[in-house]
Residue frames as a rotation matrix with the C-alpha (Angstrom) as fourth column:
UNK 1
-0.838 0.094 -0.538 -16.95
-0.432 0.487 0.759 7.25
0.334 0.868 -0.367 -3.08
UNK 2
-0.404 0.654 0.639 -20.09
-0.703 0.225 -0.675 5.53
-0.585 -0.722 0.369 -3.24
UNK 3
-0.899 -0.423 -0.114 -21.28
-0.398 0.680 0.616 2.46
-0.183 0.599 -0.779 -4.20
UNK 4
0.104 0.982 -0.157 -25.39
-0.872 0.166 0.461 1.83
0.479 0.089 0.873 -5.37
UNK 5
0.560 0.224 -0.798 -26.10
-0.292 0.954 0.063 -1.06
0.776 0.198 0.599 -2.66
UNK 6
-0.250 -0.840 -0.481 -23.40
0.650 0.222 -0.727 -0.58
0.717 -0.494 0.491 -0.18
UNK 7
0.837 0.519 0.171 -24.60
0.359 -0.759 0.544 0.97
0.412 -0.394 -0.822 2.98
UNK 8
0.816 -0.537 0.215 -21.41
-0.540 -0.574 0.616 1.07
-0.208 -0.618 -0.758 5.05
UNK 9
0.509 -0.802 -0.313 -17.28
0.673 0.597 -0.437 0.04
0.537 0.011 0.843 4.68
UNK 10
0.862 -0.500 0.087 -14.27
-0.407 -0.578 0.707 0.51
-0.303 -0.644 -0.702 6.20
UNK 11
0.834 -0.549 0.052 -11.33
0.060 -0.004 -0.998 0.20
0.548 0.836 0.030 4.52
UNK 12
0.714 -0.579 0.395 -7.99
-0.620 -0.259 0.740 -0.34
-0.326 -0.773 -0.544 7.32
UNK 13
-0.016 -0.539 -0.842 -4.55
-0.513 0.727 -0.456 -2.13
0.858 0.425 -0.289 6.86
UNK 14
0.987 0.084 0.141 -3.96
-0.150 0.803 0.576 -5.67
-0.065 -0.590 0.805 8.59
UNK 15
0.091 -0.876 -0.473 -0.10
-0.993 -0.115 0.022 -6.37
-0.074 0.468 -0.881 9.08
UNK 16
0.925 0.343 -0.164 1.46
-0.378 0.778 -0.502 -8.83
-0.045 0.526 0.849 7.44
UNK 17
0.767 -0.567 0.299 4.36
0.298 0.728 0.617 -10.97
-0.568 -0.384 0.728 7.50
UNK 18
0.039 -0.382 0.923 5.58
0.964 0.257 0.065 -10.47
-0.262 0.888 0.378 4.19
UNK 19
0.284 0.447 0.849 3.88
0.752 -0.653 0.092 -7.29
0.595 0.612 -0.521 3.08
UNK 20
-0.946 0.085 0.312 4.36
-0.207 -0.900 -0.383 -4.77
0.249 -0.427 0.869 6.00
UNK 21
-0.597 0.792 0.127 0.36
0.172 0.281 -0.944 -4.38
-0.783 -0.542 -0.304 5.68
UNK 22
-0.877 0.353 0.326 -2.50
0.472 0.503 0.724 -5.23
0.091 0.789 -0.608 3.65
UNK 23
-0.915 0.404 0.004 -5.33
-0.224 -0.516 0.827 -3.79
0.336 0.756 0.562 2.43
UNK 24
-0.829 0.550 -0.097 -8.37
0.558 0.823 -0.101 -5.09
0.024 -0.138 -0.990 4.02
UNK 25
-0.754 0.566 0.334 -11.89
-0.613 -0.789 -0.045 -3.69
0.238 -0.238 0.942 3.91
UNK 26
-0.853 0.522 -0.002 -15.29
0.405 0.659 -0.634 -4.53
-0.329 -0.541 -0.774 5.68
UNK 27
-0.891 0.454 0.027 -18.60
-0.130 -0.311 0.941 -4.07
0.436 0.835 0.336 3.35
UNK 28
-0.285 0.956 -0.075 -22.32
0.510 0.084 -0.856 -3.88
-0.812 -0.282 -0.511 4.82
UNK 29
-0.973 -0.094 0.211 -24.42
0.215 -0.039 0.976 -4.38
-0.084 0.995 0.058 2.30
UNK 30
-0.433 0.855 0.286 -28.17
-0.893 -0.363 -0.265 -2.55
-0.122 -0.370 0.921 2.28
UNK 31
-0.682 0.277 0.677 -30.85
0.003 0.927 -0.376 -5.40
-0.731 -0.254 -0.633 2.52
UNK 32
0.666 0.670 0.328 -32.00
0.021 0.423 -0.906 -7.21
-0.746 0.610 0.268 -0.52
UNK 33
0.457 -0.680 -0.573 -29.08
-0.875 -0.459 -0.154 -5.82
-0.158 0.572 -0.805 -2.36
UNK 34
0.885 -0.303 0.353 -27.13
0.430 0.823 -0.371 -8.73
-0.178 0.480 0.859 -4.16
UNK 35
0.803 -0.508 -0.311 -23.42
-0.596 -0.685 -0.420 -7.94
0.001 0.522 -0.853 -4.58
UNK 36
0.922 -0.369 -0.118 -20.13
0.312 0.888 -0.337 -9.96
0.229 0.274 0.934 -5.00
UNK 37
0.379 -0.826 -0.418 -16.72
0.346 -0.292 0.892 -9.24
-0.858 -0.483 0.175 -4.22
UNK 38
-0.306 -0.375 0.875 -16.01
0.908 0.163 0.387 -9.21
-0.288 0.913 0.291 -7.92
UNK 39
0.285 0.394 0.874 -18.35
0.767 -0.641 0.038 -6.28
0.575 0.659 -0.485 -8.51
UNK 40
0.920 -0.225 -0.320 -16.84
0.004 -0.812 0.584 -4.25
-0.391 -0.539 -0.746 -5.79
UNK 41
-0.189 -0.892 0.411 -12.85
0.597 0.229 0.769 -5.50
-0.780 0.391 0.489 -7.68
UNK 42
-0.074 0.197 0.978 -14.68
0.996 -0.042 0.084 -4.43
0.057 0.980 -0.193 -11.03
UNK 43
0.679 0.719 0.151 -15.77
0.628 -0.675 0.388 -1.12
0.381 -0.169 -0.909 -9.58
UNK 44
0.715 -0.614 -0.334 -12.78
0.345 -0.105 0.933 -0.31
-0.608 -0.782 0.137 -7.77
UNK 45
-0.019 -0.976 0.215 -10.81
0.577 0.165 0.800 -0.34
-0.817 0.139 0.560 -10.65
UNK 46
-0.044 -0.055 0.997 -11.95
0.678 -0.735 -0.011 2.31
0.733 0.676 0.070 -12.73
UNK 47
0.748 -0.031 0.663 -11.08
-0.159 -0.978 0.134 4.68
0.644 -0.205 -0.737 -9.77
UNK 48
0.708 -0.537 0.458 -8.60
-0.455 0.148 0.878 3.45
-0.540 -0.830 -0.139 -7.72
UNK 49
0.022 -0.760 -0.650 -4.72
-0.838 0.341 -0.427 2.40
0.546 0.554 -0.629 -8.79
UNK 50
0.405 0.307 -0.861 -4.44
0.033 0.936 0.350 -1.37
0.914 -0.170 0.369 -8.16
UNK 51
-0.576 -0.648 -0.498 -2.15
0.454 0.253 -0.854 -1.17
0.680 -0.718 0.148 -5.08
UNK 52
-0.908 0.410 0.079 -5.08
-0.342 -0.621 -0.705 0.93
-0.240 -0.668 0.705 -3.14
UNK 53
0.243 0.864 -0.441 -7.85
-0.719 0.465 0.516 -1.80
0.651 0.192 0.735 -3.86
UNK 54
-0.051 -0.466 0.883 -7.62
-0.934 0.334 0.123 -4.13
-0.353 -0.819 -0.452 -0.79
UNK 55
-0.888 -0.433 0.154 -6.18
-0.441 0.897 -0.022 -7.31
-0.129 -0.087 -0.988 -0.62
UNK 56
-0.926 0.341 -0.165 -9.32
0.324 0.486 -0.812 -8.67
-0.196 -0.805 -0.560 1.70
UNK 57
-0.587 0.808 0.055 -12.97
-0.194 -0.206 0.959 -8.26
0.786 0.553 0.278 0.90
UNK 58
-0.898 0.235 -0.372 -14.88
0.414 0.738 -0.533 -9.38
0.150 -0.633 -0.760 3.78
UNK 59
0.021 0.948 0.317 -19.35
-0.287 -0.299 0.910 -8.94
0.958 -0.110 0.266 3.62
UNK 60
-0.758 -0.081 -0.648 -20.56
0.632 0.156 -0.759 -8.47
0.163 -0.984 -0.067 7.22
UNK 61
0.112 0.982 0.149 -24.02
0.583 -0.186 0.791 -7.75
0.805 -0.002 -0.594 8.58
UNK 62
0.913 0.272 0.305 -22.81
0.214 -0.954 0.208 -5.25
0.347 -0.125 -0.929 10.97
UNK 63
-0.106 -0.951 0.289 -19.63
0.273 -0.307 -0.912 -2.87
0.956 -0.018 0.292 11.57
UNK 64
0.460 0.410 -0.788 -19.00
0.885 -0.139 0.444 -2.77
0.072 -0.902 -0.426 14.97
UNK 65
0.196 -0.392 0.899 -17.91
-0.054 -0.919 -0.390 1.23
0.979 0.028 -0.202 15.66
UNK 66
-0.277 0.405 -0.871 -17.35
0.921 0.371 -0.121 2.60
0.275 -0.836 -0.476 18.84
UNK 67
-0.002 0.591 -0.807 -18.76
0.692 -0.582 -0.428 5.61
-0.722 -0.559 -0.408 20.71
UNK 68
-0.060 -0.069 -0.996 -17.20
-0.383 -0.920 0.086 8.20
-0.922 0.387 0.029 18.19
UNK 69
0.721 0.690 0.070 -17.89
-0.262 0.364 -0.894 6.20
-0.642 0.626 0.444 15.69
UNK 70
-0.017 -0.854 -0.520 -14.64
-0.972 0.136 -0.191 5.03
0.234 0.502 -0.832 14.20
UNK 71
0.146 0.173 -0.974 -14.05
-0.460 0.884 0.088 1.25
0.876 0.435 0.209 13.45
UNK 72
0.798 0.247 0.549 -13.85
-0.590 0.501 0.633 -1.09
-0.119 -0.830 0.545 16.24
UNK 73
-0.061 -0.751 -0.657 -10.62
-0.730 0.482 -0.484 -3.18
0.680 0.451 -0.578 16.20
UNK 74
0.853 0.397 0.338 -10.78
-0.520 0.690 0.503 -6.48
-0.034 -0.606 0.795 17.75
């Protein structure tokens, strides 16, 4: 999927108390670009069934990867 505005996400569960684990995704956003969490919710849902839209939204000026390029977990 792609999203006009979105250079890079990652998309990973977080566990949770309650839940097992949650949804959570990390969004770099290209520069100048204006987006909201809402318009990525709004967007999401005409392609995705709600339970596979994440919980967690979080905008972040860079994803840290490592060597092979797969998310960083911290």
């Amino acid at each position: 999927m792609q999203f006009d505005g979105v250079q890079q996400a990652f998309v990973y569960g977080k566990p949770n108390s309650v839940l097992g684990n949650i949804l959570c995704a990390e969004i770099k956003i290209e520069e100048g670009c204006s987006l909201s969490e809402l318009d990525i919710r709004h967007w999401l849902a005409d392609k995705l069934q709600e339970f596979k839209i994440p919980r967690k939204i979080k905008f972040v000026e860079n994803i840290a990867l490592t060597r092979t390029g797969k998310l960083k977990r911290t």
